[in-house]
C-alpha positions as CSV (number, residue, x, y, z in Angstrom):
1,X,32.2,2.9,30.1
2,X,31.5,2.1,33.9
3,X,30.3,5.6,34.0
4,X,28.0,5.4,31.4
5,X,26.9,2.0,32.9
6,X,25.9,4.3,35.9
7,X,23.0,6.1,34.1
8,X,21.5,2.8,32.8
9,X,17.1,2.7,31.9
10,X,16.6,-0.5,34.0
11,X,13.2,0.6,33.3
12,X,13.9,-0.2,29.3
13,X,16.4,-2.9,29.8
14,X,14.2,-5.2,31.8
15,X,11.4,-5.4,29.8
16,X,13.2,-5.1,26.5
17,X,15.5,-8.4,28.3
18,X,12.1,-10.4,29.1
19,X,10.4,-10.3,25.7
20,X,13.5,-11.4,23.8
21,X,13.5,-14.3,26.6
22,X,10.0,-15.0,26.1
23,X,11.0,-14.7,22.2
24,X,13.1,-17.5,22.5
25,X,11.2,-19.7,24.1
26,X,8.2,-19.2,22.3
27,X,10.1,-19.6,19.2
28,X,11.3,-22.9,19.9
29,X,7.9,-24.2,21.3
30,X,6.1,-23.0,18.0
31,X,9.0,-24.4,15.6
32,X,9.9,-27.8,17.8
33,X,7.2,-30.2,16.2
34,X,7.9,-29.0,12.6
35,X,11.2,-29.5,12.8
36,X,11.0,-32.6,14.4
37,X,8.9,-34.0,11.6
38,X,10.8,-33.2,8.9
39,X,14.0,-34.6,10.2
40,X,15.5,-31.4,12.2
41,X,16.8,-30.7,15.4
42,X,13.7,-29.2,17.3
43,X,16.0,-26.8,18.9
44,X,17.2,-25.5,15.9
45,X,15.0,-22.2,15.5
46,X,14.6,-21.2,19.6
47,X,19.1,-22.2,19.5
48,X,19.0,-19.6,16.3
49,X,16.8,-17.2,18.1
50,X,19.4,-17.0,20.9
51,X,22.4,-16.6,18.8
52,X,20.3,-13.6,17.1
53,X,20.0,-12.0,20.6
54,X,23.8,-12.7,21.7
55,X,24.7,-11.3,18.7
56,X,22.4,-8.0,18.6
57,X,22.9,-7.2,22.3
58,X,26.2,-8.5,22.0
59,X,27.7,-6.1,18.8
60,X,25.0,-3.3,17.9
61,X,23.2,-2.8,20.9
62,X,25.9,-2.3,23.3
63,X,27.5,-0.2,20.1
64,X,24.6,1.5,20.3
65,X,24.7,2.3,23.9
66,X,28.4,3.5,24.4
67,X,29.5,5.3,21.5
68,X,29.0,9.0,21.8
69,X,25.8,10.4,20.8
70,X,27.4,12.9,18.1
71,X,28.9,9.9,16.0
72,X,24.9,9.5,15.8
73,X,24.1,12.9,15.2
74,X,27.1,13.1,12.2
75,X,26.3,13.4,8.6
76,X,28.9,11.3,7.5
77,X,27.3,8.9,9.4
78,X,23.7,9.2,8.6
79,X,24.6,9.7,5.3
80,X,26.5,6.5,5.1
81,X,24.2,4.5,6.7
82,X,21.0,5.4,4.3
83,X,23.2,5.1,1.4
84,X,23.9,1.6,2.6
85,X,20.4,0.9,3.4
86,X,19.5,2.5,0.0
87,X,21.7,0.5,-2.1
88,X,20.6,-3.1,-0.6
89,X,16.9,-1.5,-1.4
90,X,18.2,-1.3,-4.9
91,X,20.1,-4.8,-5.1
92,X,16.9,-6.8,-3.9
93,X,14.8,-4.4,-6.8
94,X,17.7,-6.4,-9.5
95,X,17.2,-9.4,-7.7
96,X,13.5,-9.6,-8.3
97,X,14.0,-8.3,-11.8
98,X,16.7,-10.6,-13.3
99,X,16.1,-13.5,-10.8
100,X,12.5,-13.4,-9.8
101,X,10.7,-16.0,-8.2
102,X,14.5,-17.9,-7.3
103,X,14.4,-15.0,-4.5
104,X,11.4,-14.6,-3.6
105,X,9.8,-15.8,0.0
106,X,5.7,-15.9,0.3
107,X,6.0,-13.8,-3.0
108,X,7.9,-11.1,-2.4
109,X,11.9,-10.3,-2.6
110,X,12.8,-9.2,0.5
111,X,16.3,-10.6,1.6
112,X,19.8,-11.0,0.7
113,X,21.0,-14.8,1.7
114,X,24.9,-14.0,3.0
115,X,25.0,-17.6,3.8
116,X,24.8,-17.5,8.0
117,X,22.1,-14.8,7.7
118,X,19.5,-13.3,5.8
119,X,19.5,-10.0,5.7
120,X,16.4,-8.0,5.0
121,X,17.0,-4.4,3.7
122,X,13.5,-3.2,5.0
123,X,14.8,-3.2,8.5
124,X,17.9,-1.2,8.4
125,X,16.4,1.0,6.4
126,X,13.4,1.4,9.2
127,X,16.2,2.9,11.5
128,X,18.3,4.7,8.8
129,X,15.5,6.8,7.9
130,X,15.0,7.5,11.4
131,X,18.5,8.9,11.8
132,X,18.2,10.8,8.9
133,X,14.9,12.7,9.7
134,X,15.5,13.3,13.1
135,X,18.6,15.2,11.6
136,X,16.5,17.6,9.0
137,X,13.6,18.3,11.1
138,X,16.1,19.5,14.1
139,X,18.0,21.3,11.6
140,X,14.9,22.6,10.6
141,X,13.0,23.3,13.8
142,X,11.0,26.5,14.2
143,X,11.3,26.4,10.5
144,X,8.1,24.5,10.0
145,X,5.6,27.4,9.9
146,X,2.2,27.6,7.1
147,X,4.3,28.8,4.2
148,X,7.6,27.1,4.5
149,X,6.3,23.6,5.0
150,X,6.7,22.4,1.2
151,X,10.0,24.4,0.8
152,X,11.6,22.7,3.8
153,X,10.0,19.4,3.7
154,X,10.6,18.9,0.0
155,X,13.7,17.1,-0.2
156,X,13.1,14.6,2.7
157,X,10.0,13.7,1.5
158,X,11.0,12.8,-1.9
159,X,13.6,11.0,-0.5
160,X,11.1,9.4,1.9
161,X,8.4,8.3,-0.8
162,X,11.9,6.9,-2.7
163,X,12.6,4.2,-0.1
164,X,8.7,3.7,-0.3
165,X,8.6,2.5,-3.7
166,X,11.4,0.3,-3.4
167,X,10.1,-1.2,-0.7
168,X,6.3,-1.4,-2.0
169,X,8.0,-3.2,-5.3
170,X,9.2,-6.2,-3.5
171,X,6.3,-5.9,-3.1
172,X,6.0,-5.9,0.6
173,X,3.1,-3.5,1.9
174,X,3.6,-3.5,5.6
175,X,6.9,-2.9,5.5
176,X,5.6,0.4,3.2
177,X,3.4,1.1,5.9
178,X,5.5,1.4,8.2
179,X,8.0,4.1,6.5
180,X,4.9,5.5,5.6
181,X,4.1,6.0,9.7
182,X,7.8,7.1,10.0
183,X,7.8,9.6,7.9
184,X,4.0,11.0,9.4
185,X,4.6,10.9,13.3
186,X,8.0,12.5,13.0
187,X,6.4,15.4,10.9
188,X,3.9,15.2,13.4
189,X,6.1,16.3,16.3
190,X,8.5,18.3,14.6
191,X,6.5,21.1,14.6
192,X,4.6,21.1,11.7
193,X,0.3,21.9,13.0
194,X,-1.1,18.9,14.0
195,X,-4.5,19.6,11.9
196,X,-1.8,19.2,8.7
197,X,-0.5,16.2,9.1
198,X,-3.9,14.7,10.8
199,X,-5.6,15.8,7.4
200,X,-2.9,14.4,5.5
201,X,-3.4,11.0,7.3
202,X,-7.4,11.2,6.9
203,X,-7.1,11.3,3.0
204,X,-4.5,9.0,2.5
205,X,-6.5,6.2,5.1
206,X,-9.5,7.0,2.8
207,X,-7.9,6.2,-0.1
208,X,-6.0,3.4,1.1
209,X,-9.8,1.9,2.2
210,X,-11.3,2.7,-1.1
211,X,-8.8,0.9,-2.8
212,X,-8.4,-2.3,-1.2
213,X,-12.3,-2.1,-1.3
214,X,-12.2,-1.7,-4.9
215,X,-10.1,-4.7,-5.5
216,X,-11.7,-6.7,-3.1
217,X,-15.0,-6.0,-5.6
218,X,-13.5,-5.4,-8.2
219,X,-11.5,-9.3,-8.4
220,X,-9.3,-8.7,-11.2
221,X,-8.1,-11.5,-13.1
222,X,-4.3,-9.9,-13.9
223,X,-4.2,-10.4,-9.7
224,X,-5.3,-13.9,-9.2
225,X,-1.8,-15.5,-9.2
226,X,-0.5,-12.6,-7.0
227,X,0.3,-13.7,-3.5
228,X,-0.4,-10.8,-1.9
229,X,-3.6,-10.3,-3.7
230,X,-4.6,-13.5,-2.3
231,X,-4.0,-12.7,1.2
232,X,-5.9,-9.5,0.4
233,X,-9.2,-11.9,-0.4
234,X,-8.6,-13.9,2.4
235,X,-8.7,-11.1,4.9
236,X,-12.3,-10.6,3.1
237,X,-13.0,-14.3,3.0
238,X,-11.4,-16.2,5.1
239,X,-12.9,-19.0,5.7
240,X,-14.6,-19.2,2.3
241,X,-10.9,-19.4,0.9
242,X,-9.4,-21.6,4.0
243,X,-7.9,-24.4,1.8
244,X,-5.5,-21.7,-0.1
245,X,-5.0,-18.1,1.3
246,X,-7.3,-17.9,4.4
247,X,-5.1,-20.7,6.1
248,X,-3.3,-19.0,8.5
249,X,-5.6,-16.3,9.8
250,X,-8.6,-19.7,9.8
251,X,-6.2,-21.8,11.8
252,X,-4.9,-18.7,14.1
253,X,-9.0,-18.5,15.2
254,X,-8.5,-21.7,16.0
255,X,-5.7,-21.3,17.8
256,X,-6.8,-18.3,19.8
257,X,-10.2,-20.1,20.5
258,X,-8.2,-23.2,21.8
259,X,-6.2,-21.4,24.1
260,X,-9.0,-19.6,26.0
261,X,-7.8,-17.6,28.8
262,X,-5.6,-19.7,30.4
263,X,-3.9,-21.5,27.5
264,X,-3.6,-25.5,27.2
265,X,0.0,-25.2,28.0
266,X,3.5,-24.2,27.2
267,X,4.4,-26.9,24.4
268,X,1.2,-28.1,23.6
269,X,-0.5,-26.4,20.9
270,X,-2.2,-28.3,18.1
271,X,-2.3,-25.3,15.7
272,X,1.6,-25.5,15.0
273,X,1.6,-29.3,14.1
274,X,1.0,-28.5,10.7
275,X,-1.8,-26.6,10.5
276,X,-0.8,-23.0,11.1
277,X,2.2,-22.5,8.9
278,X,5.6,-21.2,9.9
279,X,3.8,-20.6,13.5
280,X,7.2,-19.0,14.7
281,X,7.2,-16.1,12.5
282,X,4.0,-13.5,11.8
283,X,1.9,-15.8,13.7
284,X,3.6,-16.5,16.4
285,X,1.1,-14.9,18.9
286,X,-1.8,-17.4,18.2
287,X,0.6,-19.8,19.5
288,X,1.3,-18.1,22.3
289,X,-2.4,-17.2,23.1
290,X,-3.2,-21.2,22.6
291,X,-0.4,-22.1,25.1
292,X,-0.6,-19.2,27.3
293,X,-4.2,-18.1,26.9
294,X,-5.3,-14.8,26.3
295,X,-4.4,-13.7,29.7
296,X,-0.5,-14.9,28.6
297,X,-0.8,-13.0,25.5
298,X,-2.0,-9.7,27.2
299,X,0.2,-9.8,29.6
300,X,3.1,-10.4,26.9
301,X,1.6,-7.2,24.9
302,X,1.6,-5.1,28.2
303,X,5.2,-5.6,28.6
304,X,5.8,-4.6,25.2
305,X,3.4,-1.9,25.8
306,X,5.0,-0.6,29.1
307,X,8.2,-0.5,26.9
308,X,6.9,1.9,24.4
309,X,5.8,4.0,27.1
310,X,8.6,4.3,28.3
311,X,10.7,5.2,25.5
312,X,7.9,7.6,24.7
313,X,8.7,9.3,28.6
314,X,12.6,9.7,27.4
315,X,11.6,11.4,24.2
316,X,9.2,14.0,25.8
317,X,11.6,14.7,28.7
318,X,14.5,14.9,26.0
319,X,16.4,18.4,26.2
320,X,17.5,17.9,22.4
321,X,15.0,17.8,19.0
322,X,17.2,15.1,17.9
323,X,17.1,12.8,20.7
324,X,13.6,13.1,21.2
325,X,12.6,12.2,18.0
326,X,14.8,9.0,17.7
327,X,12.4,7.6,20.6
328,X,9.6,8.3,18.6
329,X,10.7,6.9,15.5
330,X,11.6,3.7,17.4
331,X,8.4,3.6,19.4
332,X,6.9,4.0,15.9
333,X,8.5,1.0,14.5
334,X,7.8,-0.9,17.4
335,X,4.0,0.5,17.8
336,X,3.2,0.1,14.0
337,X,4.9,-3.4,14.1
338,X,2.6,-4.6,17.0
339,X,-0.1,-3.1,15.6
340,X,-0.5,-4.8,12.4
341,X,1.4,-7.9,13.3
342,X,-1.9,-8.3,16.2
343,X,-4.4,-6.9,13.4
344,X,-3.1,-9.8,11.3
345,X,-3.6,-12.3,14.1
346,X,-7.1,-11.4,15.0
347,X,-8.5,-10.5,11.4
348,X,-9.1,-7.4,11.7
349,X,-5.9,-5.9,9.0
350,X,-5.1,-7.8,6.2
351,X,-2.1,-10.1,6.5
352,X,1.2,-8.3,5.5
353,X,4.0,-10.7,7.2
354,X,5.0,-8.4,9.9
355,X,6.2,-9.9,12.7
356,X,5.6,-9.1,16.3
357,X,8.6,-7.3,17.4
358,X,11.3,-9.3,19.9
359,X,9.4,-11.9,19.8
360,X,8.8,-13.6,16.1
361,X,12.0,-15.6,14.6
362,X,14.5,-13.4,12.8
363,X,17.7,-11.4,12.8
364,X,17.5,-8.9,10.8
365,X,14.6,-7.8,12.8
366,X,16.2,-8.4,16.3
367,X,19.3,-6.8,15.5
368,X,18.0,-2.9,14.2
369,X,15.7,-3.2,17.1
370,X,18.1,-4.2,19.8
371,X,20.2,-1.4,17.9
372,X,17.3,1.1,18.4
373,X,17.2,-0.1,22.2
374,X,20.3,0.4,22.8
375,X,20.7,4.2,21.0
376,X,17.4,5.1,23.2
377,X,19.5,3.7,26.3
378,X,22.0,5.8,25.3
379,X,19.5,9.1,24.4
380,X,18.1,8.1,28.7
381,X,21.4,8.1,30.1
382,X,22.7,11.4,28.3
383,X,19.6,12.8,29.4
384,X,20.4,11.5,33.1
385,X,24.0,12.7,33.1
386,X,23.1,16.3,31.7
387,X,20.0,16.7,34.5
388,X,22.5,15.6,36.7
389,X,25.6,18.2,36.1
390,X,22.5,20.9,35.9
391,X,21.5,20.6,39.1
392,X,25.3,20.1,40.5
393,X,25.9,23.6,38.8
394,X,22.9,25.0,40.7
C-alpha cells in the first residue's frame, strides 16, 4: 500500500480534492435559504454532500486505487458488475410500470430509495459499461479493420443500445446521451477509422436535430402533459413559457446576469431564494456564477478542465489498450456531463437534469466518479511503476 502511495497523480488528486471542496460549499450556500424556510437545518444538504465524499473517497475510491489492476481487468468481475448494473436498469423499468408516478422525480424514474441513499442505476452503469468495452475492444484490437467491423462490434453494440433503451424509458435523455458518447469515443480510439465513426456521429446528430425540430413544430397534443416534453418547449421558448417549464433556465439568466464578473458574494444570491428551483442540483453553476461571477465559474470549469486533461495525458501515454481506454471513458463521462450540464445553464442544449460533475448534490453521482478517479489513479501509478522498472532494467 505505501508503495503504491509512492506512485500517486498529485496532478489528478488535487484538482479532483478542490472541486469536491468547492462542491460542498457551493452546495450548502445554494440549499441554505430553502431549507431554512421550510423548517430544515440549512446545513443539511452541504453536511450530506460531505458524508457523500467521506464515503466515496473513503470506500470506492481508495478501492479503486489499491486493488490490483487485473481484479479490473477479470471477466468475472466486469461481468458481475454490468449484470448488477443491468438488473437495477430493469427494476426501475418495473417500478415505473407497476408504480409510476409514486417513483418518479421531475418525471422520470430514475432511483431506488434504500432508505440513507438513493441510488440511481444510470450512474453505475456509466462506469460498468466502461469496464466492459474497454475489455472487448482490447480483446479485439487490430481486429477492427473495413470488413470485420460489424462481425466484431455486433454483440457489444447490441448490448450497448440495450442499456440505452432502458435508460431512455425512464425516460431520462441525457443520461442516454451520455452511453450514447460512451459507446462512440471508445469505438473511436479502438481502432476502428475515424471517417466511420465521425460519419456515424454526423447522421445520428442530424437526426437527433430534425427530430426535436419536428416536435418543437410539430406540438403534439399526446406530449403536452410530458415533463420532459415541456422542458423540450421551454429550451425553444423560454421565457414565453417562464411561469411553467422555462423557470429554471429564465431565472438561471438572471442569475448569471446578477452575478457579472465578479459575483455579489459567496452566500448571497437572490436566484436560490425561491426562484431558481433545487439551485443545488443541475443548476447549481448559475449559483455559483451569481456568487462568484463569471470569472469564479471559469475558473471552477478550468479546474475541472485541467482534470480531464490530464486523465486524457495517462490514457495516451498508457502502455496497455485497456488502461488507456478507461481514461477515456471517464473523461467522457466527465466531458459529456459538463458539457450538457453548462449547455443547460446557458440555453444553448435543452435541459436534461444532468448535473455538473463533483460539484452538484448527489451520491450516486460522487461515488462512480470518485470510483473512476481513483481506478485512473490506479491506471497513472501502474504506468509510473512499469516506466520505472523499464528503465532500471536498461
Amino acid at each position: 500500500m505505501r508503495q503504491k502511495l509512492k506512485y500517486m497523480d498529485y496532478q489528478i488528486l488535487i484538482p479532483y480534492l478542490i472541486l469536491v471542496v468547492v462542491g460542498i460549499v457551493m452546495v450548502y450556500s445554494a440549499s441554505s435559504d430553502i431549507l431554512l424556510v421550510n423548517g430544515f437545518k440549512p446545513s443539511f444538504y452541504g453536511i450530506r454532500q460531505f458524508q457523500y465524499a467521506l464515503f466515496s473517497i473513503g470506500i470506492f475510491g481508495s478501492l479503486a486505487f489499491f486493488m490490483k489492476l487485473e481484479v479490473f481487468k477479470s471477466w468475472r468481475f466486469i461481468g458481475s458488475y454490468l449484470l448488477i448494473s443491468s438488473i437495477m436498469l430493469v427494476i426501475l423499468l418495473l417500478m415505473k410500470f407497476i408504480g409510476g408516478s409514486r417513483f418518479a422525480v421531475n418525471g422520470a424514474v430514475g432511483w431506488i430509495n434504500l432508505g440513507f441513499i438513493n441510488i440511481q442505476p444510470l450512474e453505475i452503469a456509466k462506469l460498468a459499461l466502461i469496464l466492459y468495452l474497454a475489455k472487448i475492444l482490447d480483446k479485439r484490437d487490430g481486429k477492427l479493420i473495413p470488413g470485420s467491423i460489424i462481425e466484431n462490434l455486433s454483440g457489444p453494440t447490441i448490448l450497448s443500445f440495450l442499456m440505452m433503451i432502458l435508460v431512455i424509458l425512464e425516460p431520462d435523455l441525457g443520461g442516454t446521451m451520455i452511453l450514447f458518447m460512451i459507446v462512440m469515443v471508445l469505438y473511436a480510439v479502438s481502432g476502428i477509422p475515424t471517417r466511420i465513426v465521425v460519419s456515424w456521429l454526423i447522421v445520428l446528430f442530424l437526426l437527433m436535430v430534425g427530430l426535436v425540430t419536428f416536435l418543437i413544430v410539430w406540438n403534439p397534443k399526446f406530449l403536452q402533459d410530458s415533463y420532459q416534453f415541456q422542458r423540450l418547449l421551454a429550451f425553444a421558448h423560454p421565457f414565453k413559457l417562464e411561469r411553467t417549464g422555462g423557470a429554471q433556465l429564465v431565472n438561471s439568466y438572471y442569475a448569471i446576469h446578477n452575478g457579472g464578473l465578479f459575483g455579489v458574494g459567496l452566500g448571497n444570491s437572490m436566484q436560490k431564494r425561491g426562484y431558481l428551483p433545487e439551485p443545488y442540483t443541475d443548476f447549481i453553476l448559475s449559483i455559483i456564477s451569481e456568487e462568484l461571477g463569471s470569472v469564479g465559474a471559469i475558473v471552477i470549469l478550468g479546474i475541472l478542465f485541467y482534470l480531464l486533461w490530464r486523465i486524457m495525458e495517462v490514457g495516451i501515454h498508457a502502455t496497455s489498450q485497456f488502461n488507456a481506454l478507461v481514461c477515456f471513458g471517464v473523461v467522457t463521462i466527465m466531458f459529456t456531463e459538463t458539457l450538457f450540464n453548462v449547455g443547460a445553464v446557458l440555453g444553448l442544449l435543452p435541459i436534461t437534469g444532468v448535473t455538473l460533475p463533483f460539484i452538484s448534490f448527489g451520491g450516486s453521482s460522487m461515488i462512480v466518479l470518485t470510483a473512476g478517479i481513483g481506478l485512473i489513479l490506479n491506471i497513472s501509478a501502474h504506468e509510473k511503476k512499469k516506466l520505472e522498472d523499464s528503465e532500471t532494467v536498461r
